[in-house]
KOLLUMPA-516737 format. One record per residue: residue number from 1; y negated, x, z negated of N, C-alpha, C in turn. Coordinates in nm, 3 decimals. Atoms other than C-alpha are relative to their C-alpha. Example, Ala and Ser with C-alpha at 12.3 -4.5 7.8 and 13.67 -1.06 7.14 Angstrom:
# KOLLUMPA-516737
@nr=1, n_y=0.119, n_x=0.089, n_z=0.000, ca_y=0.450, ca_x=1.230, ca_z=-0.780, c_y=-0.120, c_x=0.090, c_z=0.000
@nr=2, n_y=0.119, n_x=-0.082, n_z=0.006, ca_y=0.106, ca_x=1.367, ca_z=-0.714, c_y=-0.109, c_x=-0.077, c_z=-0.073
END
This chain:
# KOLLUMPA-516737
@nr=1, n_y=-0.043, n_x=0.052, n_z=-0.128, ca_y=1.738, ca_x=-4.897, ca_z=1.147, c_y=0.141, c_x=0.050, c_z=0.029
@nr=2, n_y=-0.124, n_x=-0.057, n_z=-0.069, ca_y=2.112, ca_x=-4.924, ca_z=1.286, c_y=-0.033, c_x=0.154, c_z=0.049
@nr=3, n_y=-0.030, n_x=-0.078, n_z=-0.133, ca_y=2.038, ca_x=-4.665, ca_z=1.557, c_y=-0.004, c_x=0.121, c_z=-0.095
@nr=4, n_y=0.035, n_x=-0.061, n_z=0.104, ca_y=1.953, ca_x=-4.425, ca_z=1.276, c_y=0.178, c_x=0.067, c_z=-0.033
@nr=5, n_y=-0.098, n_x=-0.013, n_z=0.084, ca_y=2.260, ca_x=-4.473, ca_z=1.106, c_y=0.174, c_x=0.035, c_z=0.114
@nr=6, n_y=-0.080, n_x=-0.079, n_z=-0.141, ca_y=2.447, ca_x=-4.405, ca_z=1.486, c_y=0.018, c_x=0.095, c_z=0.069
@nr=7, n_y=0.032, n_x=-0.100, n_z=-0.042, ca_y=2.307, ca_x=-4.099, ca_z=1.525, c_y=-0.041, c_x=-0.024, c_z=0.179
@nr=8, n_y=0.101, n_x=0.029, n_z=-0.107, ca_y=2.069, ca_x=-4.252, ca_z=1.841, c_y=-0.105, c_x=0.032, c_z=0.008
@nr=9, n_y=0.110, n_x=-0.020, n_z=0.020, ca_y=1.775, ca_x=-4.129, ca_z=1.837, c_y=-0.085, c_x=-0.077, c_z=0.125
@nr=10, n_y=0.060, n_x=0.050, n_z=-0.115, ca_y=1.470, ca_x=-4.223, ca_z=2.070, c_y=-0.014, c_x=0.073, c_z=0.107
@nr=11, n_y=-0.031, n_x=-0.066, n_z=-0.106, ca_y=1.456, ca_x=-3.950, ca_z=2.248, c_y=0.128, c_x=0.013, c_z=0.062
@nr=12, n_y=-0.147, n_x=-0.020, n_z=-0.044, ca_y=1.805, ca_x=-3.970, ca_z=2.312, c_y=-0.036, c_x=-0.163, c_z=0.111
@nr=13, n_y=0.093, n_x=0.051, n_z=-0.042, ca_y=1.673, ca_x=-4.322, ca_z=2.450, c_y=-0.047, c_x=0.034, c_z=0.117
@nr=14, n_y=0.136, n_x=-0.073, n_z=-0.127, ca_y=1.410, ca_x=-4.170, ca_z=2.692, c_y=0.071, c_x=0.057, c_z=0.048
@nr=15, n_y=-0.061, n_x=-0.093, n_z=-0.054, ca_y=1.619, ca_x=-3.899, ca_z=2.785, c_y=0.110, c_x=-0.067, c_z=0.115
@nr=16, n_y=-0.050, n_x=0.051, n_z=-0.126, ca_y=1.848, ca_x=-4.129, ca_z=2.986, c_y=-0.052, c_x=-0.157, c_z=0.080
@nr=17, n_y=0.024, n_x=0.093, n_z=-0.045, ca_y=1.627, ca_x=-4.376, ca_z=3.130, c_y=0.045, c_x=-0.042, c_z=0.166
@nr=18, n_y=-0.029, n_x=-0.037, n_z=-0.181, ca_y=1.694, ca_x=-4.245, ca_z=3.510, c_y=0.101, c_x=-0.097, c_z=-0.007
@nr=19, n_y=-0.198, n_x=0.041, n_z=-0.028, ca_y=2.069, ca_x=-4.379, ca_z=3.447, c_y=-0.023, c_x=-0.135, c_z=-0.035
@nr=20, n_y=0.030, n_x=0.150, n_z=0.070, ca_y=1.951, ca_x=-4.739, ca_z=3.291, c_y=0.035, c_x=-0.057, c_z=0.105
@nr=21, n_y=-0.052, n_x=0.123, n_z=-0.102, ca_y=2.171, ca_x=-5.006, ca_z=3.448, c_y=0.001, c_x=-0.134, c_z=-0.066
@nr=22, n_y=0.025, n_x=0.106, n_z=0.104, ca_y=2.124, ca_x=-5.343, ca_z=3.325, c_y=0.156, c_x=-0.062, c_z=0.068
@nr=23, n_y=-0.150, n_x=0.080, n_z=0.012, ca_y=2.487, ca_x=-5.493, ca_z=3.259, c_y=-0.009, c_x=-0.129, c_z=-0.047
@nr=24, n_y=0.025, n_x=0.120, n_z=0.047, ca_y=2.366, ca_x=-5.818, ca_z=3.079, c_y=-0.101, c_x=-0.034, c_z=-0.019
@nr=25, n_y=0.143, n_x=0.029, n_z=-0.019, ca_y=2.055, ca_x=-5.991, ca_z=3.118, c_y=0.055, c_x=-0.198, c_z=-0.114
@nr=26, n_y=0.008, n_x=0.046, n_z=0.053, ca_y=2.008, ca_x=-6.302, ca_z=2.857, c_y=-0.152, c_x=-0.068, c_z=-0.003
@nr=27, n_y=0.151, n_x=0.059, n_z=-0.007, ca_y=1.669, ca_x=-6.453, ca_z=2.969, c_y=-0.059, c_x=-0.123, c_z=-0.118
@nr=28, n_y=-0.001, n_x=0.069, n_z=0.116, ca_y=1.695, ca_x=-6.709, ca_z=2.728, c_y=0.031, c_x=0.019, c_z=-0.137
@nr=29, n_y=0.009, n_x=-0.065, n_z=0.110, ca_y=1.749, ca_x=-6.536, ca_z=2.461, c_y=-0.099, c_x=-0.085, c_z=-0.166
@nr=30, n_y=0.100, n_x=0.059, n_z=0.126, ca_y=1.595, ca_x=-6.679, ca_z=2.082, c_y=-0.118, c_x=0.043, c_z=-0.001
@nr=31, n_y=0.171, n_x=-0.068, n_z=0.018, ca_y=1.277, ca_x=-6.475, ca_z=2.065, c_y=-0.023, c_x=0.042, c_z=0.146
@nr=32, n_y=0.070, n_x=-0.082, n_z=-0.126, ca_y=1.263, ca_x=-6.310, ca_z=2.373, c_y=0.133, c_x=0.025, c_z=0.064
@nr=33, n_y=-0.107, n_x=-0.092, n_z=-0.108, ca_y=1.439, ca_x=-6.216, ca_z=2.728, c_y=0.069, c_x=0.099, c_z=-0.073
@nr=34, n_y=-0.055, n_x=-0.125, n_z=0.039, ca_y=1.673, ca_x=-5.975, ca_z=2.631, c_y=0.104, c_x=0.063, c_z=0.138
@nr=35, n_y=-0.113, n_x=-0.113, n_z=-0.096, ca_y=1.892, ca_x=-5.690, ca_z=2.848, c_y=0.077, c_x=0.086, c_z=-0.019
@nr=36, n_y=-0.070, n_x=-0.118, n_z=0.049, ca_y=2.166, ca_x=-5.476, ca_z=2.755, c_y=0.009, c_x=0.040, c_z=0.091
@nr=37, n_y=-0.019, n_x=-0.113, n_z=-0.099, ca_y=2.172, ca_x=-5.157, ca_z=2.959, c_y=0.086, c_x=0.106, c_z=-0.045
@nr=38, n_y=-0.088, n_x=-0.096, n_z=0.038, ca_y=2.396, ca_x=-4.894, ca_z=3.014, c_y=-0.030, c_x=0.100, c_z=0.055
@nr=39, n_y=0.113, n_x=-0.116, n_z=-0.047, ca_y=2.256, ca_x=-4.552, ca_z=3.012, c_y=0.087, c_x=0.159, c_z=-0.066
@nr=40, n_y=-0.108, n_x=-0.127, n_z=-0.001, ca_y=2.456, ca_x=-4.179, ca_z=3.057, c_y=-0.075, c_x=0.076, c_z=-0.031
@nr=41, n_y=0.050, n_x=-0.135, n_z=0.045, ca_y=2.340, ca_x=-3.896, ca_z=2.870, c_y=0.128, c_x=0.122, c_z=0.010
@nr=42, n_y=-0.078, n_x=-0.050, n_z=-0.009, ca_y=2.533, ca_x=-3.579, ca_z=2.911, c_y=0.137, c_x=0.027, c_z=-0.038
@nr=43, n_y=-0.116, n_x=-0.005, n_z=0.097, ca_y=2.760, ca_x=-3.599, ca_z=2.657, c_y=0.062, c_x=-0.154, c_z=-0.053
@nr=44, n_y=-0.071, n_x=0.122, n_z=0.053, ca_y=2.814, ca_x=-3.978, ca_z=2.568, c_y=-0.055, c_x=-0.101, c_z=0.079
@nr=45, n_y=0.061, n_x=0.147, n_z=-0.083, ca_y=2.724, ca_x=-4.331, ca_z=2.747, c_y=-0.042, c_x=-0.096, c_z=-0.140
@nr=46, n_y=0.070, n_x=0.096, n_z=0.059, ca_y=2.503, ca_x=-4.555, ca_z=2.550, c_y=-0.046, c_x=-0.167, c_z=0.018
@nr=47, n_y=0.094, n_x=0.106, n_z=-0.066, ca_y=2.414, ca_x=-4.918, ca_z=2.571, c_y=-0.097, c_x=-0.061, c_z=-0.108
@nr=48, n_y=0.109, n_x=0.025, n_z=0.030, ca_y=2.087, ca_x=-5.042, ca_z=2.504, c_y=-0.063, c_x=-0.114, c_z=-0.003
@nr=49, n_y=0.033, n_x=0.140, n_z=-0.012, ca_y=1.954, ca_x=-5.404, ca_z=2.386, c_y=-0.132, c_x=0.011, c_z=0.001
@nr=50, n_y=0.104, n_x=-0.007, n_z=-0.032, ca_y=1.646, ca_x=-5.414, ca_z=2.517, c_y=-0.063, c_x=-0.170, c_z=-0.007
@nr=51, n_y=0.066, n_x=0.123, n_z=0.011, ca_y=1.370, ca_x=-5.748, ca_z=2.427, c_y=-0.124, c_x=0.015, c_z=0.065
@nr=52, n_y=0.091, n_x=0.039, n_z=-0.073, ca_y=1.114, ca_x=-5.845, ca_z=2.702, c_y=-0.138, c_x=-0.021, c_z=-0.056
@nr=53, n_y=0.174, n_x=0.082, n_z=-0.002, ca_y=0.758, ca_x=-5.915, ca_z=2.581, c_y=-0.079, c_x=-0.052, c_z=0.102
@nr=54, n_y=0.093, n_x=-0.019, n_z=-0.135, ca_y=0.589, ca_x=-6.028, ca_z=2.862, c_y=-0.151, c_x=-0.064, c_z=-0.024
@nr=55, n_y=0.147, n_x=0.032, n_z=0.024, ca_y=0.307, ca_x=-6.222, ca_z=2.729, c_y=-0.055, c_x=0.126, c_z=-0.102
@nr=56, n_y=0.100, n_x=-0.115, n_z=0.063, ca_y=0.206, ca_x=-5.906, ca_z=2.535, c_y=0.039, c_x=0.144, c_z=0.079
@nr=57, n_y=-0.040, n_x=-0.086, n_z=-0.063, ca_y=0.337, ca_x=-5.689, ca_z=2.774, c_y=0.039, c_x=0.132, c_z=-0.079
@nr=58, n_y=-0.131, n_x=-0.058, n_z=0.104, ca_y=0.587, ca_x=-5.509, ca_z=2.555, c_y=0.150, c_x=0.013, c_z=0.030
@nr=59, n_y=-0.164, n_x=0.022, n_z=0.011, ca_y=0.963, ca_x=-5.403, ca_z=2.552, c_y=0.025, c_x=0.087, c_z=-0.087
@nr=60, n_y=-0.063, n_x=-0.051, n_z=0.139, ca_y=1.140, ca_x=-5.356, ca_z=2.252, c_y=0.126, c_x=-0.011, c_z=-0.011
@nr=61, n_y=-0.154, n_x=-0.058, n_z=0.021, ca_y=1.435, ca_x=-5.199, ca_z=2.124, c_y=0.053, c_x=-0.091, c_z=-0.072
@nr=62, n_y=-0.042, n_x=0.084, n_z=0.047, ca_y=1.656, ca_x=-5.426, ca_z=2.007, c_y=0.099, c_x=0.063, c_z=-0.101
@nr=63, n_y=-0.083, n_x=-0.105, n_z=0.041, ca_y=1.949, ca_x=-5.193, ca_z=1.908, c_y=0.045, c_x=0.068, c_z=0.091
@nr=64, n_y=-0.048, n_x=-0.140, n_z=-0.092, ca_y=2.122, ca_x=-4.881, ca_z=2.086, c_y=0.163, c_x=0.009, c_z=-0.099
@nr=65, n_y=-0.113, n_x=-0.032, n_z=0.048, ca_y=2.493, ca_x=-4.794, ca_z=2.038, c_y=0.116, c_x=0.040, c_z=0.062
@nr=66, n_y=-0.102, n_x=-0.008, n_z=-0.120, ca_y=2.771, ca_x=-4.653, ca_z=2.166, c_y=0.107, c_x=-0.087, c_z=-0.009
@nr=67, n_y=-0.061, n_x=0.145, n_z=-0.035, ca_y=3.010, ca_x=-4.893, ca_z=2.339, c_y=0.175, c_x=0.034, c_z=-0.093
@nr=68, n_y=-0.131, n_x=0.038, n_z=0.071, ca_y=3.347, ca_x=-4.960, ca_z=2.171, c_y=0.120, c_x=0.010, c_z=0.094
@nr=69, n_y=-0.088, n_x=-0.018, n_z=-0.085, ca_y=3.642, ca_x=-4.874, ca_z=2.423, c_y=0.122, c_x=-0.124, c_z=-0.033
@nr=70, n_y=-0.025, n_x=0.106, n_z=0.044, ca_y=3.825, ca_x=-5.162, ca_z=2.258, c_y=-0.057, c_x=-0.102, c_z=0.059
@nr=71, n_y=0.058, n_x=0.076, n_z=-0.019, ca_y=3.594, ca_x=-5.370, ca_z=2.341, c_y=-0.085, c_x=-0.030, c_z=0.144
@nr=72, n_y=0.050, n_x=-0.006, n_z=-0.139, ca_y=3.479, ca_x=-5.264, ca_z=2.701, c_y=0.103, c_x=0.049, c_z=0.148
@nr=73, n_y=-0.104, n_x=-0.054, n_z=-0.122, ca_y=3.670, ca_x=-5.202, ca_z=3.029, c_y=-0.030, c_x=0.194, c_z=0.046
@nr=74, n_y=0.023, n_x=-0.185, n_z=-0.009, ca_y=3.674, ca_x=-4.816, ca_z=3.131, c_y=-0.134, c_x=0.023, c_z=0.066
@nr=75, n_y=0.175, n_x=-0.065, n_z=-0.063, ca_y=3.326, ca_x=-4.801, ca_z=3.294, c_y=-0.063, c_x=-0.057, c_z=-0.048
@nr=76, n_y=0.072, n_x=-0.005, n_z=0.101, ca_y=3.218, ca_x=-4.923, ca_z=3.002, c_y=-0.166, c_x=-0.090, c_z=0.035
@nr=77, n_y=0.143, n_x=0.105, n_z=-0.043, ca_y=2.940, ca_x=-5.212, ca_z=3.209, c_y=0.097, c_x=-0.152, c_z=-0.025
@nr=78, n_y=-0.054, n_x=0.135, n_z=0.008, ca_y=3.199, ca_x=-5.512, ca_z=3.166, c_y=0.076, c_x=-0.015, c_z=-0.150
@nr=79, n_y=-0.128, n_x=0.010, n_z=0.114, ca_y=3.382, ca_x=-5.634, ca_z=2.863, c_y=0.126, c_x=-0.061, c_z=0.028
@nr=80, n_y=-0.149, n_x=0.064, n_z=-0.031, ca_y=3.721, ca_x=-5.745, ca_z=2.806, c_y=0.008, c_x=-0.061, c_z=-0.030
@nr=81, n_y=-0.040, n_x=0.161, n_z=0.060, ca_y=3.849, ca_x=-6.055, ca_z=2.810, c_y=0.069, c_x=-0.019, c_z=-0.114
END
């Protein structure tokens, strides 16, 4: 698994759920709702693609990663145009 190879773990994961902000929601999504969240652990900010189950009442990790400063505005919940 990516997250593996990002040094993400799951408890890393869990550990900042308190902070979970959902920045992109994708309800339509191919398989399933999906949500990227953005979630502060002490030392780094993470965001988190999270996939809906709802008829099996499930949510699954989609991937985890940290955000790309390139690629995100400084608070790191919007991207750049």
């Amino acid at each position: 698994m990516r997250m593996r190879e990002r040094s993400i773990t799951r408890d890393q994961i869990f550990s900042v759920v308190d902070t979970f902000e959902i920045i992109e929601s994708n309800p339509d999504d191919k398989y399933l709702p999906s949500y990227l969240v953005y979630g502060k652990t002490t030392s780094a900010i993470i965001h988190v693609l999270f996939g809906i189950d709802c008829a099996d009442n499930n949510i699954r990790v989609i991937t985890a990663y940290y955000p790309d400063p390139a690629q995100w505005m400084d608070d790191f919940k919007r991207r750049k145009p």
